[in-house]
Backbone as CSV, one residue per row, in Angstrom:
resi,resn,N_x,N_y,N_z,CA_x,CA_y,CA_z,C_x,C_y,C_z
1,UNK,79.784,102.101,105.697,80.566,102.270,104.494,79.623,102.653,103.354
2,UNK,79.860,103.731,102.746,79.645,103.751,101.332,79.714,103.124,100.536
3,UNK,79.009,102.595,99.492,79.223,101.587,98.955,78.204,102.291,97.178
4,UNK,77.239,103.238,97.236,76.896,104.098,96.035,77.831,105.257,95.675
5,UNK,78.079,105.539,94.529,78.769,106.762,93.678,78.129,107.712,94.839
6,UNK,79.510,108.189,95.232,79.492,109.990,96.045,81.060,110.588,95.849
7,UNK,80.919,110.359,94.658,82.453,111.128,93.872,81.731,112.984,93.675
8,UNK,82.687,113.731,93.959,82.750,115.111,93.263,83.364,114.994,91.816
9,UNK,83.273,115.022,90.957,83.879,115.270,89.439,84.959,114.022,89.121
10,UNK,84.577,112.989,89.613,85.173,111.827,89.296,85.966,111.532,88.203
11,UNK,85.790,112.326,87.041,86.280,111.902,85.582,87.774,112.848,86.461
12,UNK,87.353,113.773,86.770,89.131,115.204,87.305,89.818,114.171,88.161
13,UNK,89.418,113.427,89.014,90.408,112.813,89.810,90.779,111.661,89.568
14,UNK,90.087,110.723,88.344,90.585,109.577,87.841,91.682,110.426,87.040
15,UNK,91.929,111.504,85.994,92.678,111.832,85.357,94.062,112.265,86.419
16,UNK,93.571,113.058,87.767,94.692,113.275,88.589,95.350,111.911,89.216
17,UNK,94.792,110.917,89.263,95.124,109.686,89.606,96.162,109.468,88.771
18,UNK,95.904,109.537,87.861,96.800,108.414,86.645,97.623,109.545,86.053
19,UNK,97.832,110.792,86.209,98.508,112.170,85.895,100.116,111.875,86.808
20,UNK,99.366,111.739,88.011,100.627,111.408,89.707,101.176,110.318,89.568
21,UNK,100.750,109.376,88.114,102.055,108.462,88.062,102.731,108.368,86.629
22,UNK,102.384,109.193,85.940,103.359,109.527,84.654,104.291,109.004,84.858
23,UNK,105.550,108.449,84.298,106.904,108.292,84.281,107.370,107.683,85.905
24,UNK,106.600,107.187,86.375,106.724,106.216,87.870,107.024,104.818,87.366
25,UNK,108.454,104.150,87.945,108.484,102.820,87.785,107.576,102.148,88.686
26,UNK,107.170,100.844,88.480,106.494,99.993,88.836,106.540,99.687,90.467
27,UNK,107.577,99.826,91.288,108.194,100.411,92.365,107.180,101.658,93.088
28,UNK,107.839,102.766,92.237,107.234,104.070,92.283,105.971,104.114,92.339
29,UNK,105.427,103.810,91.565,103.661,103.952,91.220,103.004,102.954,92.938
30,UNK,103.734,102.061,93.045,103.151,100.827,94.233,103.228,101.914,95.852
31,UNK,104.272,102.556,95.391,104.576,102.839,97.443,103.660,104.404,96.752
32,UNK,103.531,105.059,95.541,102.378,106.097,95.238,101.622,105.283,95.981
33,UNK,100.937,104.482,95.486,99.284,104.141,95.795,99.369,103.697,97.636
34,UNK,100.012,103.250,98.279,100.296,103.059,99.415,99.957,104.314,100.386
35,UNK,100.701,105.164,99.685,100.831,106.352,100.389,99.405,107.409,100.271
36,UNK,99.405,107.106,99.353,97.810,107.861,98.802,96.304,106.961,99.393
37,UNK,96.731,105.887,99.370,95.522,104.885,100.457,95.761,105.390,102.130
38,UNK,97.186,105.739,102.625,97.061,105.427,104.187,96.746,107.667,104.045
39,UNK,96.923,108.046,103.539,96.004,109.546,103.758,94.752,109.382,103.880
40,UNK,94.071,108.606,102.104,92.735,108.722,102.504,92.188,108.151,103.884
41,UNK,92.945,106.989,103.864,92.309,106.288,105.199,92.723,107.002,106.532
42,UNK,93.160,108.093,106.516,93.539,108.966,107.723,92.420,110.474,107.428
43,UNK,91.769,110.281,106.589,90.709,111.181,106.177,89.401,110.309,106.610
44,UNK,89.675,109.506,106.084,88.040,108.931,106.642,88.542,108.190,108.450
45,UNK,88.975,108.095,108.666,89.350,108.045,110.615,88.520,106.902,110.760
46,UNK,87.818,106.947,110.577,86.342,105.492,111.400,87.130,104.373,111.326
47,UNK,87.726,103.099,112.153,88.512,102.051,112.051,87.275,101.081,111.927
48,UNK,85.938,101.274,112.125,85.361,100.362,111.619,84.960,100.208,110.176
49,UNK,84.413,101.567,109.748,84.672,101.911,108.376,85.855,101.192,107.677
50,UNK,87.353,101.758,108.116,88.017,101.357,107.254,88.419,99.635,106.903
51,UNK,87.825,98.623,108.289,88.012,97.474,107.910,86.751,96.599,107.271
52,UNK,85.484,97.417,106.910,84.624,97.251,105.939,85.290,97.430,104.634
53,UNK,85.700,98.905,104.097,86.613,98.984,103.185,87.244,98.066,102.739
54,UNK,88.056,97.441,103.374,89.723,96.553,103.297,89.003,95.366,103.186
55,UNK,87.877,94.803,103.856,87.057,93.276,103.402,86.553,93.702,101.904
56,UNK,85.672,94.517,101.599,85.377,94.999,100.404,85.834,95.111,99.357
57,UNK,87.053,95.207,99.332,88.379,95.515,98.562,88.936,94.078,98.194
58,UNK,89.179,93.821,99.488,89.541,92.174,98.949,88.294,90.980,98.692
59,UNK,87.384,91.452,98.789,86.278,90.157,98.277,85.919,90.674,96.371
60,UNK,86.664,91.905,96.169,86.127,92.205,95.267,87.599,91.606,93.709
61,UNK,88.465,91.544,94.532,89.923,90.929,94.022,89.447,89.775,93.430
């Protein structure tokens, strides 16, 4: 797992992030981010990877 900055233009896709939920109820915006997590995680494929991720994620909660 990655775990150092290896963003391409990070400031463009935090703005496209938060652009894709304009006017999304609270609902809306939740099954957004759902849906936009199980792509990336179908982009990065590695199932060991991704349950480094998902510990990472939640130790960081």
């Amino acid at each position: 797992m990655i775990t150092t900055p290896n963003w391409q233009d990070a400031d463009t896709f935090y703005e496209q992030l938060l652009d894709a939920q304009v006017n999304l109820s609270p609902e809306q915006q939740q099954a957004f981010c759902a849906r936009l997590v199980l792509l990336l995680a179908n982009q990065v494929g590695d199932a060991a990877v991704l349950t480094e991720c998902i510990q990472a994620a939640r130790e960081a909660g």
